[in-house]
DOFI-972203 format. One line per field, with one value per residue (C-alpha): residue number from 1; residue in three letters; x, y, z. Coordinates in nm, 2 decimals. Each point is the difference from the previous one (the first is absolute). Example, Ala and Ser with C-alpha at 12.3 -4.5 7.8 and 13.67 -1.06 7.14 Angstrom:
DOFI-972203
num: c(1 | 2)
residu: c(ALA | SER)
u: c(1.23 | 0.14)
v: c(-0.45 | 0.34)
w: c(0.78 | -0.07)
***
This chain:
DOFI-972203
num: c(1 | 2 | 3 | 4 | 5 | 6 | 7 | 8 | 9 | 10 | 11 | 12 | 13 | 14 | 15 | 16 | 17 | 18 | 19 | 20 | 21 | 22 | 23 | 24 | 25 | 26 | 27 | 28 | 29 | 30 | 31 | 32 | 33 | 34 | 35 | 36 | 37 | 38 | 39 | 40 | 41 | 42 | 43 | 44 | 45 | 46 | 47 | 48 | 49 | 50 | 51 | 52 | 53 | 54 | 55 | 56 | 57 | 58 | 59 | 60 | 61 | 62 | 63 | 64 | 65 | 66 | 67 | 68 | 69 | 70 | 71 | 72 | 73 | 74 | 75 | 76 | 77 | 78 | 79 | 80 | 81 | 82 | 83 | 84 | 85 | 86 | 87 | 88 | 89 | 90 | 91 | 92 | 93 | 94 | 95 | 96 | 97 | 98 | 99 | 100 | 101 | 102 | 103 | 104 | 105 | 106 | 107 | 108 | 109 | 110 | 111 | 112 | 113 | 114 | 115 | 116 | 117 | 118 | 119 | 120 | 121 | 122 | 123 | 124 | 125 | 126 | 127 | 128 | 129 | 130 | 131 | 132 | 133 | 134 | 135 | 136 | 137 | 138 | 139 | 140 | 141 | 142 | 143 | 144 | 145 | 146 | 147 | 148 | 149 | 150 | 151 | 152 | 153 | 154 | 155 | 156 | 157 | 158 | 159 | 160 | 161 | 162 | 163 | 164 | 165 | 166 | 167 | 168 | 169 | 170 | 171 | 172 | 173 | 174 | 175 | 176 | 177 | 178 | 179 | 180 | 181 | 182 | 183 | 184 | 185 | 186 | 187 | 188 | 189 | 190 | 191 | 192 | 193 | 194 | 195 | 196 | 197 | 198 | 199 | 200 | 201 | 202 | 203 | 204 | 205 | 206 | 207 | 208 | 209 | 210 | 211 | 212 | 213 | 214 | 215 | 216 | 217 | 218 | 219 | 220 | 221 | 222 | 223 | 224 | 225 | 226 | 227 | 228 | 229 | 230 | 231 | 232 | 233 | 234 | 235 | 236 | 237 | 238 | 239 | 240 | 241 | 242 | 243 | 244 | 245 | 246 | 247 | 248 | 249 | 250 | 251 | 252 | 253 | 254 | 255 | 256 | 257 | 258 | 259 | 260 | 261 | 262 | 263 | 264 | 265 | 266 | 267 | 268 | 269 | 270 | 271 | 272 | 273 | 274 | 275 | 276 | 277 | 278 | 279 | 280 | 281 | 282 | 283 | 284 | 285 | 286 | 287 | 288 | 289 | 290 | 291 | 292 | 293 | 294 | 295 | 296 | 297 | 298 | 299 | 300 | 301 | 302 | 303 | 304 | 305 | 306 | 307 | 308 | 309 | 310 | 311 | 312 | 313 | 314 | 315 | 316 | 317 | 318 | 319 | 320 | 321 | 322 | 323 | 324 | 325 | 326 | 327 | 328 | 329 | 330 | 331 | 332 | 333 | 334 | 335 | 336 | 337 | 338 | 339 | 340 | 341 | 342 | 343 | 344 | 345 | 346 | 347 | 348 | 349 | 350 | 351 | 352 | 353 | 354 | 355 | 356 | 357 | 358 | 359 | 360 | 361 | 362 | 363 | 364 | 365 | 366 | 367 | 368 | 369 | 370 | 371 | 372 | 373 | 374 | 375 | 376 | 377 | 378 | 379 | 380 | 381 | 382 | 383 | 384 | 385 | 386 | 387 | 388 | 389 | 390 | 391 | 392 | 393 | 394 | 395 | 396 | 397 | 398 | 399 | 400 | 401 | 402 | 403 | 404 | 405 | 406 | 407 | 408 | 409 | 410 | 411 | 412 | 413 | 414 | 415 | 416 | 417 | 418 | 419 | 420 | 421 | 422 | 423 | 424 | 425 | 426 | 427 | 428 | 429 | 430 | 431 | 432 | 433 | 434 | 435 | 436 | 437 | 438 | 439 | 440 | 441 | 442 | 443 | 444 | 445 | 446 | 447 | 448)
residu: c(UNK | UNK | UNK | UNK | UNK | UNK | UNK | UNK | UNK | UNK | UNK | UNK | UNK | UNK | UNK | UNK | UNK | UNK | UNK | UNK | UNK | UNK | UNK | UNK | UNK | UNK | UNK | UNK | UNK | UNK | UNK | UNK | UNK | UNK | UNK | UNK | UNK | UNK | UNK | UNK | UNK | UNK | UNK | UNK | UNK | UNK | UNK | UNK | UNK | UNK | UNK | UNK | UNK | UNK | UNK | UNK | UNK | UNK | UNK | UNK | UNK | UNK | UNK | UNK | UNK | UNK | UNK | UNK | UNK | UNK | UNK | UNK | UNK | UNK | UNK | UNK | UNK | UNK | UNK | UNK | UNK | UNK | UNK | UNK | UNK | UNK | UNK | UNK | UNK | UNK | UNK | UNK | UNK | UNK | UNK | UNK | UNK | UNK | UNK | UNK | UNK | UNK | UNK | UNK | UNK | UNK | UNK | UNK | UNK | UNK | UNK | UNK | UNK | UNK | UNK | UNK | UNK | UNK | UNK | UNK | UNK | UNK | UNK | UNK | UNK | UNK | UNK | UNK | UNK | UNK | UNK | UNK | UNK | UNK | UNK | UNK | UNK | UNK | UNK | UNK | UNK | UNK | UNK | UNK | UNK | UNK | UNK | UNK | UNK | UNK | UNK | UNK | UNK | UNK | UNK | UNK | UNK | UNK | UNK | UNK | UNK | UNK | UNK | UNK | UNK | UNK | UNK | UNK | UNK | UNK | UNK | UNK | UNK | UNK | UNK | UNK | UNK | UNK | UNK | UNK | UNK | UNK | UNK | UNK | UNK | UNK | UNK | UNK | UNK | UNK | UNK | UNK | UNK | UNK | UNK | UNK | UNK | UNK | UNK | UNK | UNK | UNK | UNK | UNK | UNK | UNK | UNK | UNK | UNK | UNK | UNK | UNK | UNK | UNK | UNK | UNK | UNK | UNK | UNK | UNK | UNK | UNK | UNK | UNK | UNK | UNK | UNK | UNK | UNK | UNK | UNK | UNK | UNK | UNK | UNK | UNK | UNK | UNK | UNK | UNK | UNK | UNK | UNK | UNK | UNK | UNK | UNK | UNK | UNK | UNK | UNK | UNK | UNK | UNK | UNK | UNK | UNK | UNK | UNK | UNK | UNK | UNK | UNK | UNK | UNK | UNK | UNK | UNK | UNK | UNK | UNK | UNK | UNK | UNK | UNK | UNK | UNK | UNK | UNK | UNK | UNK | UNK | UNK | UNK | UNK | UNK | UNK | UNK | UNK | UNK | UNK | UNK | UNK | UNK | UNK | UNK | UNK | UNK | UNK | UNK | UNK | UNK | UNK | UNK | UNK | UNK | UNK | UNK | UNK | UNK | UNK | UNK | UNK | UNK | UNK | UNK | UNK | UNK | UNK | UNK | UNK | UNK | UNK | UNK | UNK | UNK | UNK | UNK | UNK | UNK | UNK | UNK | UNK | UNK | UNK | UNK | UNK | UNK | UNK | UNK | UNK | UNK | UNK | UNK | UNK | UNK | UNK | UNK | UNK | UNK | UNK | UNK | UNK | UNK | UNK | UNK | UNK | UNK | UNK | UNK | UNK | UNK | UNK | UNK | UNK | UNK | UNK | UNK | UNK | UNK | UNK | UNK | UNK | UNK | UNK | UNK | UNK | UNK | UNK | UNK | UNK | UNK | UNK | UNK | UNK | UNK | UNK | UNK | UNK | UNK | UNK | UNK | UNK | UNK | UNK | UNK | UNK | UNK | UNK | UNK | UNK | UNK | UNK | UNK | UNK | UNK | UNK | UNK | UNK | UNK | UNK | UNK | UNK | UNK | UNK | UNK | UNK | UNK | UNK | UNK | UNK | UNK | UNK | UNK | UNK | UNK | UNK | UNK | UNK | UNK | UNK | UNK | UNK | UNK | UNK | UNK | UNK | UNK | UNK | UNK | UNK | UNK | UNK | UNK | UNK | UNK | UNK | UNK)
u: c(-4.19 | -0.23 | -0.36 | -0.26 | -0.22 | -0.20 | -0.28 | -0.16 | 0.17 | -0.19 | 0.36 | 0.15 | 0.12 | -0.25 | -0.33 | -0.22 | 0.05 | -0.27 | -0.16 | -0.03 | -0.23 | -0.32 | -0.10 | -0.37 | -0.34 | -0.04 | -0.29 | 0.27 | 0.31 | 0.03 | 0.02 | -0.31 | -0.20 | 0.11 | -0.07 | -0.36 | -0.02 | 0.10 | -0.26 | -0.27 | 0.07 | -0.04 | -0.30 | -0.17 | 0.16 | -0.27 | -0.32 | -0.01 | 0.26 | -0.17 | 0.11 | 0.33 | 0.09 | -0.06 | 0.25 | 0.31 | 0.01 | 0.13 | 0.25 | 0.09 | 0.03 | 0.25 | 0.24 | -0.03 | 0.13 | 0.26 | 0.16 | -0.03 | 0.26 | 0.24 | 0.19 | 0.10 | 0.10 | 0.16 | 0.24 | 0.05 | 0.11 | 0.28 | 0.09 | 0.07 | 0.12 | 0.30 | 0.07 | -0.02 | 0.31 | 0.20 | 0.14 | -0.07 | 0.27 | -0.25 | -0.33 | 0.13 | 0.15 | -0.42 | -0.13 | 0.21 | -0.07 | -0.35 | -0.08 | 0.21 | -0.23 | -0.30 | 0.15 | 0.02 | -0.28 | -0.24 | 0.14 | -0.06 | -0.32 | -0.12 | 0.19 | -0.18 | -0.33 | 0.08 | 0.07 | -0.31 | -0.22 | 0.14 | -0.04 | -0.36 | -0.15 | -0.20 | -0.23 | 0.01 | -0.31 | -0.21 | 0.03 | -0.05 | 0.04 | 0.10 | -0.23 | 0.04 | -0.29 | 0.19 | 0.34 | -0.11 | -0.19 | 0.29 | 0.31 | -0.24 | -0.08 | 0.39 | 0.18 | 0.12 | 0.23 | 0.30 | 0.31 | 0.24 | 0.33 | 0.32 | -0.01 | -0.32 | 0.03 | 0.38 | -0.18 | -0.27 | 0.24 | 0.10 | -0.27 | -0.02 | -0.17 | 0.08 | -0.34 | -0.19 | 0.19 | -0.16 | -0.32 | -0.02 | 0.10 | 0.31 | 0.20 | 0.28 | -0.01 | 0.00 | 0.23 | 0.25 | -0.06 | 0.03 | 0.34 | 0.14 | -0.10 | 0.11 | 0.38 | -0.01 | -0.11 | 0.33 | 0.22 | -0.09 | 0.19 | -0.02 | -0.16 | -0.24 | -0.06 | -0.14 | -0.23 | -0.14 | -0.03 | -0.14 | -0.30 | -0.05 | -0.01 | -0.29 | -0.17 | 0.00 | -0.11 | -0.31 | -0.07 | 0.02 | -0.25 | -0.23 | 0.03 | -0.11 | -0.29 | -0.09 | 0.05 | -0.32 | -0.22 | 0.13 | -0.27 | -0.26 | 0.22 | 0.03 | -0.38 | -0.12 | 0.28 | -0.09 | -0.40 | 0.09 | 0.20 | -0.25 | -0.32 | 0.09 | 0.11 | -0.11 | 0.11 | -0.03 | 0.34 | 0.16 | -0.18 | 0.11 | 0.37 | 0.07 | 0.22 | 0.20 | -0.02 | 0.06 | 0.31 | 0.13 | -0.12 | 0.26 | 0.23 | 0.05 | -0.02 | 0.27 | 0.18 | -0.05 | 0.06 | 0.25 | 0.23 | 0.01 | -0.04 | 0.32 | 0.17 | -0.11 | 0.13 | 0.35 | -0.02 | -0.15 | -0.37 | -0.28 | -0.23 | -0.33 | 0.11 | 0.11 | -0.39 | -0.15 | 0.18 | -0.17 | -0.30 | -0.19 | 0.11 | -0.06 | -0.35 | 0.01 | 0.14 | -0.23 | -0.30 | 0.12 | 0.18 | 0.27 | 0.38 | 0.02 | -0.25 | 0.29 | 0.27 | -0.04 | 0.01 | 0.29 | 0.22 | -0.09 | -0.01 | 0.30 | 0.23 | -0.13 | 0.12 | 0.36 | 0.06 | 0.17 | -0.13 | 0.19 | -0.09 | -0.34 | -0.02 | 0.18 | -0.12 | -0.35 | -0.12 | 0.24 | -0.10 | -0.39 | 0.15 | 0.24 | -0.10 | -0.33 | -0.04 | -0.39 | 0.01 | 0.26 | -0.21 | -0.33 | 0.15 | 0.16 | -0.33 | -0.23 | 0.21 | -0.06 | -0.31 | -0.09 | 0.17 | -0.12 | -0.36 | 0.03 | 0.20 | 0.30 | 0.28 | 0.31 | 0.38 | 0.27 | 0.18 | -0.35 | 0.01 | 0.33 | -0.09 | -0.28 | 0.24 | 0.24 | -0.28 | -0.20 | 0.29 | 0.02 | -0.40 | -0.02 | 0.23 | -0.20 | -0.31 | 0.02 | 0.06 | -0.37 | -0.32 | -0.21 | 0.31 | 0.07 | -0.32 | 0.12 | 0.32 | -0.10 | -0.21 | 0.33 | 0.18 | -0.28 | 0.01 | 0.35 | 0.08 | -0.20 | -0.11 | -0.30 | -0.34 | -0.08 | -0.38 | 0.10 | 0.04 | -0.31 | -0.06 | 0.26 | -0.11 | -0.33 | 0.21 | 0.27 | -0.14 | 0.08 | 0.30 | 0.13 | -0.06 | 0.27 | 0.23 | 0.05 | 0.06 | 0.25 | 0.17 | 0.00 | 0.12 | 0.26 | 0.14 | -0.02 | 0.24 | 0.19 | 0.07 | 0.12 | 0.22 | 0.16 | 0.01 | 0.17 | 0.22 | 0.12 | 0.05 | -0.30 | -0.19 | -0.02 | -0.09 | -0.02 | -0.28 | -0.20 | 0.02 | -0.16 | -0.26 | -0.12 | 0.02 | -0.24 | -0.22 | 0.02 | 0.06 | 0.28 | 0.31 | 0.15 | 0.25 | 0.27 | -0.22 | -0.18)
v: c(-5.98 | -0.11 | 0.01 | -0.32 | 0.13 | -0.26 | 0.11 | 0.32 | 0.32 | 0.33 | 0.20 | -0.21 | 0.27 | -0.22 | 0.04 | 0.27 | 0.33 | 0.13 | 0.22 | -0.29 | -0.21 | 0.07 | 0.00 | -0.24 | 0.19 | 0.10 | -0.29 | -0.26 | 0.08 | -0.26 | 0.27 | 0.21 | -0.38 | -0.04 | 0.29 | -0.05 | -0.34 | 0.21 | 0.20 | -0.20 | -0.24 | 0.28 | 0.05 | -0.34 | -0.07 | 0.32 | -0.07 | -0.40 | -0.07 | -0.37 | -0.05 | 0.20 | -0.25 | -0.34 | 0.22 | -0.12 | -0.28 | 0.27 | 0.07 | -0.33 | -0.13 | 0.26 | -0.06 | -0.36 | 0.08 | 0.22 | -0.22 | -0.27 | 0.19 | 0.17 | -0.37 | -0.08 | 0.38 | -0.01 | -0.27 | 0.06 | 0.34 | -0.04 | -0.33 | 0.25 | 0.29 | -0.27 | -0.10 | 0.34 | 0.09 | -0.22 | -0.15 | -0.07 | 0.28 | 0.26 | -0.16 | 0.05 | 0.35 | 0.10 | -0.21 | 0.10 | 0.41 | -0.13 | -0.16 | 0.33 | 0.25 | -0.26 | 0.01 | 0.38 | 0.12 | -0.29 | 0.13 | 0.34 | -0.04 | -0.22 | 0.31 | 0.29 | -0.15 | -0.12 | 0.35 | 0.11 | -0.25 | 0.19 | 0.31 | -0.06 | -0.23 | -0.20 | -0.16 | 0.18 | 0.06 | -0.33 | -0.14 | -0.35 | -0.26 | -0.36 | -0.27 | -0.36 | -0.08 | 0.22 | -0.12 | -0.38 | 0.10 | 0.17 | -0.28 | -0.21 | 0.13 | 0.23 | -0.20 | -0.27 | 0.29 | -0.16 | 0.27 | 0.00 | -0.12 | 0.04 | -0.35 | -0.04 | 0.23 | -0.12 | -0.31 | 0.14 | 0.15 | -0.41 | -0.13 | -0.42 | -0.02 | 0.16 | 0.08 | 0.00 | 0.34 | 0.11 | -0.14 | 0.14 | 0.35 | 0.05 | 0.27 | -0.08 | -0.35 | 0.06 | 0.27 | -0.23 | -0.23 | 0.29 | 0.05 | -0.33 | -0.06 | 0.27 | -0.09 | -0.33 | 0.17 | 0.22 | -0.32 | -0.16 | 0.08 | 0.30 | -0.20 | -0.17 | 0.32 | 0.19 | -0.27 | 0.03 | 0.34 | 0.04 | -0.23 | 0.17 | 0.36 | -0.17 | -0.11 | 0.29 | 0.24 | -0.26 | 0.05 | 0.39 | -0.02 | -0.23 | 0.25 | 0.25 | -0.20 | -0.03 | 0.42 | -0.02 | -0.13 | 0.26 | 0.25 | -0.27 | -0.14 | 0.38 | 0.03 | -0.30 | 0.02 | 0.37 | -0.08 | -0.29 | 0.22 | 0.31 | -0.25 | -0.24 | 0.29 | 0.32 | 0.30 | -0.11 | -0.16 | 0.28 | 0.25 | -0.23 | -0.02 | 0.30 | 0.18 | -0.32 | 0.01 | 0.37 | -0.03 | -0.34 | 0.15 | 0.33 | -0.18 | -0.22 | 0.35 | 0.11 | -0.27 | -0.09 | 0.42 | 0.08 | -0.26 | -0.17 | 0.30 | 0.12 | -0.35 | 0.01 | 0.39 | -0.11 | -0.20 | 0.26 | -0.10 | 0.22 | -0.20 | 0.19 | -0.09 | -0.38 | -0.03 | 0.13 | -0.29 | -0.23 | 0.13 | -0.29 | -0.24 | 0.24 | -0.04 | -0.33 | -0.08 | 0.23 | -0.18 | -0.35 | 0.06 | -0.25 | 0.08 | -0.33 | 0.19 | 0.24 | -0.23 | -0.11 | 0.35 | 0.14 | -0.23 | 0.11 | 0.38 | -0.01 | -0.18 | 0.26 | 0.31 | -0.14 | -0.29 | -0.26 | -0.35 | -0.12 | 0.26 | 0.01 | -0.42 | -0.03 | 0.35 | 0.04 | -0.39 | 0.01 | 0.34 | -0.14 | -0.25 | 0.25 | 0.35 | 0.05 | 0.38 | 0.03 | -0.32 | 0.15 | 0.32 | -0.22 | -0.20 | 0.28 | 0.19 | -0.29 | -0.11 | 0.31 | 0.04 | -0.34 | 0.11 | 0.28 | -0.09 | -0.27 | 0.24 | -0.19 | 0.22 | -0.09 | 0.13 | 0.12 | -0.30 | -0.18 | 0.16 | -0.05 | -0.36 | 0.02 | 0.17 | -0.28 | -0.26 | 0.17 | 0.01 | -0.37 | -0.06 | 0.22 | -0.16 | -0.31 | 0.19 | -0.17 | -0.37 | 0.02 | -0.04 | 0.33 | 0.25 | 0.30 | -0.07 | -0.38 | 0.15 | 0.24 | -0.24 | -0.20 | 0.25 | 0.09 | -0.37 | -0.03 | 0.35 | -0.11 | 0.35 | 0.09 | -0.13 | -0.23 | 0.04 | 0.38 | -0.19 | -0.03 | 0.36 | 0.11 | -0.31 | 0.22 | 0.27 | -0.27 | 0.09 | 0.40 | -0.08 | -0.22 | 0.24 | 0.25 | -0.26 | -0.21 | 0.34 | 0.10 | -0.34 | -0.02 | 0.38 | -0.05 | -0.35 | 0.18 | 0.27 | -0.25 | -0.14 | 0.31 | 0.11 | -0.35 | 0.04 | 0.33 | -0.12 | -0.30 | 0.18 | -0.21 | 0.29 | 0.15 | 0.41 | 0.00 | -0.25 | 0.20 | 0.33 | -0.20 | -0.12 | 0.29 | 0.19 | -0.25 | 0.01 | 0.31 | 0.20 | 0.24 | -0.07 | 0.00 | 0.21 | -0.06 | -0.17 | -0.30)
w: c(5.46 | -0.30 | 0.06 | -0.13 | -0.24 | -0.09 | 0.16 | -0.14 | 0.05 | -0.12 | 0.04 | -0.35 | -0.26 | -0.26 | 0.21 | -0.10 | 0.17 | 0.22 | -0.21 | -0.28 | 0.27 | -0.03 | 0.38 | 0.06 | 0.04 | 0.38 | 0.05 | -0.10 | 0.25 | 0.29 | 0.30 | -0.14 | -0.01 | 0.33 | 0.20 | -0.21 | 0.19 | 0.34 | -0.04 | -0.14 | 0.33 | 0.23 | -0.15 | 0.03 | 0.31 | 0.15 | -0.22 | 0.00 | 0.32 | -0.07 | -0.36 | 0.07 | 0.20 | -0.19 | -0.30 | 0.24 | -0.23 | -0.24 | 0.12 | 0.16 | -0.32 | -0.15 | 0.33 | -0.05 | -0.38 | 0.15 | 0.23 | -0.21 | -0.20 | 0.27 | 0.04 | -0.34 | -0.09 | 0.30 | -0.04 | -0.38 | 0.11 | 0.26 | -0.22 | -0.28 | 0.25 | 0.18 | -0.42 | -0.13 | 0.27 | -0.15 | 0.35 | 0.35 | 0.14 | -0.21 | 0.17 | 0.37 | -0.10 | -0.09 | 0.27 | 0.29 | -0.13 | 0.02 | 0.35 | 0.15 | -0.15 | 0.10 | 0.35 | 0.06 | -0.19 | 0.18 | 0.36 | -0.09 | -0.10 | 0.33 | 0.22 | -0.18 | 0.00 | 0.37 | 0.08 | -0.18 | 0.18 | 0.33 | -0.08 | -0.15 | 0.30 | -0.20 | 0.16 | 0.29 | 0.13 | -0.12 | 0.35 | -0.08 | 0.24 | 0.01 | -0.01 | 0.04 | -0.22 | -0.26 | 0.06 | -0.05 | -0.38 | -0.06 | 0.07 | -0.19 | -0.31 | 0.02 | 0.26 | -0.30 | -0.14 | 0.22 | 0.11 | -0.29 | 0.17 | -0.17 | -0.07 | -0.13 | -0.26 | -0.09 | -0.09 | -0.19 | -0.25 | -0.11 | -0.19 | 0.00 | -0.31 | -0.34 | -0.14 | 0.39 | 0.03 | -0.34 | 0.08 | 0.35 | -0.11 | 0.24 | -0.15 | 0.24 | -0.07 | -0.40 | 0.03 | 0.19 | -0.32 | -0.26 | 0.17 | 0.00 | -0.38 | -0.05 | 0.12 | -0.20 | -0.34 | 0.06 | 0.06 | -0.34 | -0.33 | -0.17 | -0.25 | 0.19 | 0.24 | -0.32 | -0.13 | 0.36 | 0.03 | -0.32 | 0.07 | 0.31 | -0.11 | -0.28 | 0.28 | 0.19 | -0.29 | -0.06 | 0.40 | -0.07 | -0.27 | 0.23 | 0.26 | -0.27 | -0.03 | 0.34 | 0.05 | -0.21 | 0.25 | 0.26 | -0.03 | 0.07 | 0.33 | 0.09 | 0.03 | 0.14 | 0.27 | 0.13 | -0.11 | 0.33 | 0.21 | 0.01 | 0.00 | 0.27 | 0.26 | -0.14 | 0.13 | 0.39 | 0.05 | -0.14 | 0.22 | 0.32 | -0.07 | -0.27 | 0.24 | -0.05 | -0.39 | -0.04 | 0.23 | -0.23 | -0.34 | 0.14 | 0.12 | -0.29 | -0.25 | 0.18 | -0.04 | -0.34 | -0.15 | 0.35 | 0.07 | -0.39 | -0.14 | 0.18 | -0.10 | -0.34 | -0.04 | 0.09 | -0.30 | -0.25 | 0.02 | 0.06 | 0.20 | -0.14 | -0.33 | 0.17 | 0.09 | -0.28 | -0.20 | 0.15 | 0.08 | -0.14 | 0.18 | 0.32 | -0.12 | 0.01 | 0.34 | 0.15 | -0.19 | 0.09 | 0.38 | -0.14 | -0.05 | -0.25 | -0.23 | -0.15 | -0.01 | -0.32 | -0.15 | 0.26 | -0.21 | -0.34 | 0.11 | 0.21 | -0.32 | -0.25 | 0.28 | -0.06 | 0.29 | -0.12 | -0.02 | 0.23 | 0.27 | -0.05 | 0.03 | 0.32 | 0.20 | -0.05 | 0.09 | 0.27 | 0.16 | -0.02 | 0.27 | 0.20 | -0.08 | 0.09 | 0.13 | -0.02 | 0.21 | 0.24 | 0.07 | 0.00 | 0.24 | 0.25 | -0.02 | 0.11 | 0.28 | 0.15 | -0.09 | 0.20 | 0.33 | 0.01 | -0.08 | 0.29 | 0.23 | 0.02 | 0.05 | -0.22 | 0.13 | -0.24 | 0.05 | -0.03 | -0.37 | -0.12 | 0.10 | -0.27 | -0.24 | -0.03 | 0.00 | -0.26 | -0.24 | 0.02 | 0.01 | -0.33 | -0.16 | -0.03 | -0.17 | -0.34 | 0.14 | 0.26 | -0.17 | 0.05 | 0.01 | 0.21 | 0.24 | 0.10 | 0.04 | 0.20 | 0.26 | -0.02 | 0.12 | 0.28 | 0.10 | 0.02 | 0.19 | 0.28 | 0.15 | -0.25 | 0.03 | -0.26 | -0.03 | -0.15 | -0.34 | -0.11 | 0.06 | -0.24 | -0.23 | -0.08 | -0.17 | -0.09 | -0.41 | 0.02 | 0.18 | -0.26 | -0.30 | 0.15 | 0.10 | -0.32 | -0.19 | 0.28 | -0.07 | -0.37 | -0.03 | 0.25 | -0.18 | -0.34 | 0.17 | 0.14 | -0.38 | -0.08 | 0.22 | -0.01 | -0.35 | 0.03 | 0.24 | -0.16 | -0.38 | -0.13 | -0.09 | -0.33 | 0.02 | -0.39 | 0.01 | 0.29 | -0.12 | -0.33 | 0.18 | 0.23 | -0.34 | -0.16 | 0.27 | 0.14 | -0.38 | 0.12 | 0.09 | 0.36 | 0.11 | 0.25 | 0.25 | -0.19)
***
């Protein structure tokens, strides 16, 4: 299958070779200005916890940028994905591949972490108690995240207005759009199909230059949003809960160089080297907690290792709605955590319970304002058998739970990509063995 190369590809025979780029001074690389924005938070956020916290606005502002973006790219992405496959047969062929491999990758990781969160008791020991006071300031400020029923969130997928999906940020909703528009651009005439796609693939390479312009204002979001973090709750709720986060920040590593890394082996990638690719925008989630943050890039990275256009537009926005791992082992953890804070013994049956709602409950991640944590009280309202006033307890290490977890989702969609890619034969080696060359300066071997 012919790949799109209108957007730019650093593997064409005319682009200079890697020796022939000079590479930019240290000072001027994205992940070195980052990690300088880490640190520099951490730093405030000791000395002046006061003015490290009024720097949120930092990095409030550079999310607001962000997922001001994610819509648009998103719909001009699978738009160009369903045209770039040329018909409707070769969209279901990618998406059905997809939504299995979201399917048994997102129940394996809400039974391994389940299994973890057994083995590991936490929150055994905490002996908290129920308290009506608690319970009612609780349902109050958490009770509004209503149990996602099966029809509930069929009917959030259908948006009712056009631009109110774009305006609201759904990515269900626009996805659902990007799909449909997509199916009528391939039902027009060849002629009129390629003045379509051509001002689409325009538009999208102006996005990718405006995300380009946004990436330079990540440094300054990375500090202000860790200066906020480490100022407003210092080192305290750590201490409290950091069996908690050194049990998730494990689990999800094992994850992430385990489980993918086996999945990504079978498909001739060493996931060191996977990681190491895109290290910045690891950085990056980690600064900002949010999965939307390396979106933009993912696309742009992902197209120049060799996916197609096609697969990369249709697998990695819809696995940001259906493949959430992070959010799976996030999620598995915490409900245990809760019982057995509270001391509310849970059966095996009791848990597989939770399994099968949890897969549903994550699934609707992207479509709830405030991501994985509303979720996750939704899913704590709707099971019925966990106290609800334990949210706000995990809400004071929601921020250093949500640096692991967006990096666990965006690595685990970027796999996903891949391997659909692979799959699918949308995938061109030639073009990644180019690239890691470029980036890396030797070339790879048998394993990629």
């Amino acid at each position: 299958m012919a790949f799109h190369t209108d957007t730019a590809n650093h593997s064409s025979p005319h682009a200079p070779s890697a020796a022939a780029r000079k590479r930019p001074p240290l000072y001027a690389r994205l992940g070195v200005q980052i990690v300088v924005g880490i640190v520099a938070g951490i730093a405030l956020g000791f000395i002046a916890p006061k003015l490290a916290v009024d720097m949120k606005i930092l990095g409030d502002i550079f999310l607001r940028l962000i997922k001001m973006i994610v819509a648009p790219l998103v719909f001009l992405n699978v738009v160009l994905g369903i045209a770039a496959a040329g018909d409707l047969k070769n969209v279901g062929r990618i998406g059905l591949r997809a939504l299995i491999y979201f399917e048994i990758v997102s129940t394996i990781a809400l039974a391994f972490s389940m299994v973890i969160a057994n083995l590991s008791n936490v929150g055994v020991g905490m002996h908290l108690t129920q308290n009506a006071a608690d319970a009612a300031a609780a349902h109050a400020q958490y009770g509004k995240a209503a149990p996602v029923s099966l029809e509930h969130f069929m009917l959030t997928l259908f948006p009712d207005n056009f631009v109110g999906a774009f305006a609201n940020g759904s990515l269900l909703q626009v996805l659902v759009i990007s799909i449909g528009f997509g199916a009528a651009v391939l039902m027009l005439t060849r002629e009129q199909r390629s003045s379509v796609e051509h001002a689409l693939t325009r538009m999208s390479e102006v996005f990718f230059k405006f995300v380009d312009v946004i990436m330079k204002f990540a440094p300054l979001g990375a500090f202000g949003s860790i200066a906020f973090a480490i100022g407003s709750s210092g080192m305290s709720a750590v201490i409290a809960l950091g069996y908690l986060l050194i049990v998730m920040y494990l689990t999800l590593a094992f994850f992430v160089v385990v489980v993918l890394g086996i999945v990504l082996r079978l498909y001739g990638f060493n996931v060191f080297r996977f990681l190491r690719y895109f290290k910045d925008e690891i950085f990056l989630l980690f600064a900002t907690a949010s999965s939307e943050s390396a979106l933009p890039r993912l696309f742009e990275k992902l197209e120049r290792l060799g996916c197609s256009r096609q697969s990369t537009g249709l697998v990695l926005p819809t696995g940001y709605a259906f493949n959430l791992d992070g959010t799976a082992v996030y999620m598995s953890l915490c409900v245990m955590f809760v019982a057995n804070a509270y001391g509310v013994p849970l059966s095996l049956h009791q848990q597989l319970g939770l399994l099968v709602l949890m897969l549903v409950t994550s699934k609707g991640a992207a479509t709830v304002s405030g991501g994985t944590f509303i979720v996750f009280a939704a899913t704590v309202t709707a099971s019925g058998m966990l106290p609800i006033e334990g949210l706000p307890i995990l809400f004071g290490i929601n921020r250093f739970t949500s640096q692991a977890v967006a990096i666990c989702n965006s690595i685990g969609n970027s796999v996903a990509t891949l391997v659909i890619a692979k799959s699918s034969g949308e995938f061109d080696e030639h073009a990644a063995r180019d690239e890691y060359q470029r980036v890396f300066g030797a070339r790879p071997g048998k394993v990629i």
